[in-house]
C-alpha positions, 0 to 999 in steps of 0.5 A, spaced: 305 952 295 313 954 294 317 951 298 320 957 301 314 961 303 314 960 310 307 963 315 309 964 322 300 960 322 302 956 317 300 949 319 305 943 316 302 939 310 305 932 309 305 931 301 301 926 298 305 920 295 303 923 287 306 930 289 313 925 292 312 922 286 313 928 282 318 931 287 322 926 285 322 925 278 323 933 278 330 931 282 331 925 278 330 927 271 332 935 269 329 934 263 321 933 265 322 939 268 321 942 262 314 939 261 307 942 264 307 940 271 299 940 270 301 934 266 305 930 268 300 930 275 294 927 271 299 922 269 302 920 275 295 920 278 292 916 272 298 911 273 296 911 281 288 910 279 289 905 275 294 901 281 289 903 286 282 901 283 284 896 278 278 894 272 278 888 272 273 885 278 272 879 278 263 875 279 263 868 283 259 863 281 251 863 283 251 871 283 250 876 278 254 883 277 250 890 275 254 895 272 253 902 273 254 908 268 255 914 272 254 918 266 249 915 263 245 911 269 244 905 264 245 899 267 249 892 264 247 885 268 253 881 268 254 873 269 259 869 273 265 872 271 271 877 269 268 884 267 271 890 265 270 896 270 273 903 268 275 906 274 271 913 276 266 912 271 263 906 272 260 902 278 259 894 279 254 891 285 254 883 286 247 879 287 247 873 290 242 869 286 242 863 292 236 862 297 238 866 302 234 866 310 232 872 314 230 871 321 228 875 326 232 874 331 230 880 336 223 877 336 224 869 338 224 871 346 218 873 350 223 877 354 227 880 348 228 888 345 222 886 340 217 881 342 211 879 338 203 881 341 198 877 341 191 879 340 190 879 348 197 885 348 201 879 351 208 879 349 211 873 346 218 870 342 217 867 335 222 864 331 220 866 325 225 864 319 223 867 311 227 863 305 227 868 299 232 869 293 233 875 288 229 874 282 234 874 276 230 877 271 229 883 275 236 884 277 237 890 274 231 894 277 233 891 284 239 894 282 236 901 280 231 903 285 233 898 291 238 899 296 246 895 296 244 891 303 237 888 300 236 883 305 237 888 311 234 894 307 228 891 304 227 884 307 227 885 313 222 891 314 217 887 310 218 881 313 217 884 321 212 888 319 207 883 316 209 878 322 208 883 327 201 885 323 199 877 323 200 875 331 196 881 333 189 878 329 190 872 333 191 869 340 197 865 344 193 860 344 192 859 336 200 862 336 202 856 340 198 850 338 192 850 334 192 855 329 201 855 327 200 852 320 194 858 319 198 863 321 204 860 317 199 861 311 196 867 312 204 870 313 206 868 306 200 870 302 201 877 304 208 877 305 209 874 297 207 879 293 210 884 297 217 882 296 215 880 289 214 887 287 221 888 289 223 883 285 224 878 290 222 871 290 218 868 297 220 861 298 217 859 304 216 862 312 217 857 318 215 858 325 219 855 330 218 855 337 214 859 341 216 863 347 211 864 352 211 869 358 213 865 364 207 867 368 202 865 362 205 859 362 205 857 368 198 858 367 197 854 361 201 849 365 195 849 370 190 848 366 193 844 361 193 839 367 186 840 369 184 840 362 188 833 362 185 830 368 178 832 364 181 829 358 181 823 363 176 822 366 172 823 359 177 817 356 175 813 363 167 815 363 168 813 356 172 806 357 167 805 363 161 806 359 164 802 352 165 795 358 159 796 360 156 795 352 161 790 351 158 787 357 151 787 354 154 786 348 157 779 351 151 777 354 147 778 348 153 775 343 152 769 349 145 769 349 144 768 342 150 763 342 146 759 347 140 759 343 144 757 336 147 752 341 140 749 342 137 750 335 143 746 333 143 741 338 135 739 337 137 739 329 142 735 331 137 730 334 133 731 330 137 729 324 140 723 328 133 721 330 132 721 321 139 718 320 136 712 325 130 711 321 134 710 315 138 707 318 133 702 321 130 701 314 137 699 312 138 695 318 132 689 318 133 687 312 139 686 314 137 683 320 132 678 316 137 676 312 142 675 319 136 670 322 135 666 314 142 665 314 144 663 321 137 658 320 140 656 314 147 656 318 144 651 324 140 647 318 147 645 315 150 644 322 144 639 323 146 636 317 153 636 318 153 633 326 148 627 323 153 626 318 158 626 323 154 622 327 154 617 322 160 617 320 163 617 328 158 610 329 160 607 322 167 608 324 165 605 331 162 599 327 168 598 322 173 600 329 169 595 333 169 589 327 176 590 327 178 589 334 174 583 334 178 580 329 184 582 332 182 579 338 180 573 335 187 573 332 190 574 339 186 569 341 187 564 336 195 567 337 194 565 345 192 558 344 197 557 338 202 559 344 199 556 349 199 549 345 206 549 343 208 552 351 205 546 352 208 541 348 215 545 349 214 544 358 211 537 357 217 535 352 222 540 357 220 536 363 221 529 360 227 531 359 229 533 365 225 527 368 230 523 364 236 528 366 234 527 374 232 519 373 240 519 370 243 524 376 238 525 383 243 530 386 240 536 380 235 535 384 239 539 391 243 543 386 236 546 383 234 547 391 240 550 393 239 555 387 233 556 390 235 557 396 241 561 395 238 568 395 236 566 402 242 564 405 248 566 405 252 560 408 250 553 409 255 548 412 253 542 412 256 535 411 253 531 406 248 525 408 253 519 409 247 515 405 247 520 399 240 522 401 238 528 399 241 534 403 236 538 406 233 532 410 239 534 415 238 541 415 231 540 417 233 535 423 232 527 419 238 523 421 236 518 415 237 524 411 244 528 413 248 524 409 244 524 403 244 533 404 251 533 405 254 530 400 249 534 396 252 541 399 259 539 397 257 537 390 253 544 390 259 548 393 264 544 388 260 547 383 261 554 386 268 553 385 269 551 379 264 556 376 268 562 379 274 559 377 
């Protein structure tokens, strides 16, 4: 297009930055205005290629790249890494090799957009999760015959076609509770070797829960509840029946407890009975022998009793003799004494006869003495004769003199013994 050719239809374009490019190297330089312009265009367009789209791309760890000639349609599998891509000939996809998870989000609600159906065409919300990964042996095929978007593309249909296929052979009922692991199986026997004929490898399928429609569950409710009163009531009529045989069996354990316990007592007497016996062969020996011993016992203190006896009597005679010697010693003794008693009384009463014939007032001194624990205090005058003074005191005149003449001397006596 010229710039001075103007079309009243004409519709404006704005240039393109390769043709402001251009325009401006051709203001700027003079001299590239010489150059073809045909040139100069696919070199700006190379320059503004090589800016846009740069050959380096760059493949992260855990992921492959497959390079793709578009000439030739041969394929290069590229590891983690920087790779060359030329631009406009050449395209590079990236697999991720990780373990990646499908679930089948639409189908985990009785009530959404795209429930499973059971065998019975009720409709019911499983959570269905599928682990695969990409087999890094058959990348290139994957990359070849498969689309860019593997898990939404071929995954997906798949793995919802042989759930949807599964649960439709089976009943709530299996799905819910008793049949899940089996169904778990059968999923993944089918569903493998599917997926690997694409090159992906199957890792597992998890069923999680199971939504169920409302009004089948309130129905399950119910009878899941009668069936729990059944389940009761079996339980109880069960315990009943397993007390009452434990009963009989108590019974029958004591009854023969109890016969045990007699067998055992009636051994027991019986063996006591013989353990007697023995016991009384051993003990009348020894009760002879107890009765010989106590004979022999009641002969020796027969013995010993005589030889006490006569012992006793002889020391009786021996004890006898001496004190019949010793009392004819005392009596020997005791007349000894009596004769020199004697002599000595006769030899004191002569003297004193003489000491008396010498001095007659000894005669009232020695009464006084007599007297004198008797009487306290005699006043009486000595006899005017010297007779003896007691004559006074019992009233004879002739003797008054004679008493009190011998009661002065008596007191005279007195005083010269205080003094």
């Amino acid at each position: 297009m010229n710039e001075n050719d103007t079309t009243p239809d004409a519709i404006p374009v704005t240039p393109s930055p390769v043709e402001r490019l251009v325009e401006r190297l051709a203001n700027d330089f003079p001299r590239v205005r010489l150059l073809p312009l045909a040139a100069c265009a696919a070199a700006v367009a190379a320059v503004w290629g090589l800016a846009t789209h740069t050959p380096l791309r760059s493949v992260p760890n855990g992921e492959l790249g497959v390079r793709t000639s578009r000439l030739s349609g041969d394929a290069t599998v590229l590891r983690a890494g920087t790779v060359f891509v030329f631009p406009g000939l050449q395209d590079l996809r990236i697999y991720d090799l990780r373990e990646q998870v499908y679930r089948a989000e639409q189908s985990a609600s009785a009530s959404g957009p795209a429930p499973f159906q059971s065998v019975e065409g009720l409709s019911i919300g499983v959570d269905v999760a599928a682990h695969y990964a990409l087999d890094p042996v058959r990348i290139g095929t994957i990359a070849r015959d498969l689309p860019a978007d593997v898990g939404a593309d071929v995954v997906a249909p798949a793995v919802q076609g042989v759930i949807y296929r599964v649960f439709t052979r089976y009943t709530v009922r299996e799905i819910f509770s008793s049949r899940r692991a089996e169904i778990q199986q059968v999923i993944e026997s089918e569903l493998r070797p599917k997926l690997a004929a694409n090159g992906i490898v199957l890792r597992d399928v998890q069923i999680g829960k199971v939504d169920l429609p409302p009004d089948y569950k309130h129905g399950m409710e119910a009878l899941l509840a009668e069936e729990l009163e059944s389940e009761k009531m079996r339980f109880t009529l069960e315990l009943k029946d397993k007390q009452v045989k434990q009963a009989g069996l108590e019974a029958e354990a004591d009854k023969v407890r109890r016969e045990k316990a007699a067998e055992a007592a009636g051994e027991e007497q019986v063996i006591a009975a013989k353990a007697q016996e023995e016991a009384m062969a051993h003990v009348l020996p020894f009760k002879q022998k107890q009765i010989q011993q106590r004979q022999l016992e009641a002969e020796a203190d027969k013995v010993s009793r005589i030889k006490t006896a006569e012992g006793s009597a002889e020391a009786r005679r021996i004890e006898a003799s001496g004190e019949a010697d010793s009392r004819n010693k005392l009596a020997d003794a005791e007349v000894y004494r009596l004769d020199k008693v004697g002599k000595s009384t006769s030899e004191q009463m002569a003297r004193e006869g003489a000491l008396i014939t010498r001095n007659p007032l000894l005669i009232q001194k020695t009464m006084a003495d007599k007297l004198s624990d008797k009487i306290q205090v005699i006043i009486a005058p000595p006899p005017a004769d010297g007779s003896f003074i007691g004559s006074a005191l019992l009233g004879s005149g002739h003797n008054t003199p004679v008493a009190a003449a011998a009661k002065a001397d008596d007191t005279t006596d007195k005083t010269e013994a205080t003094q």
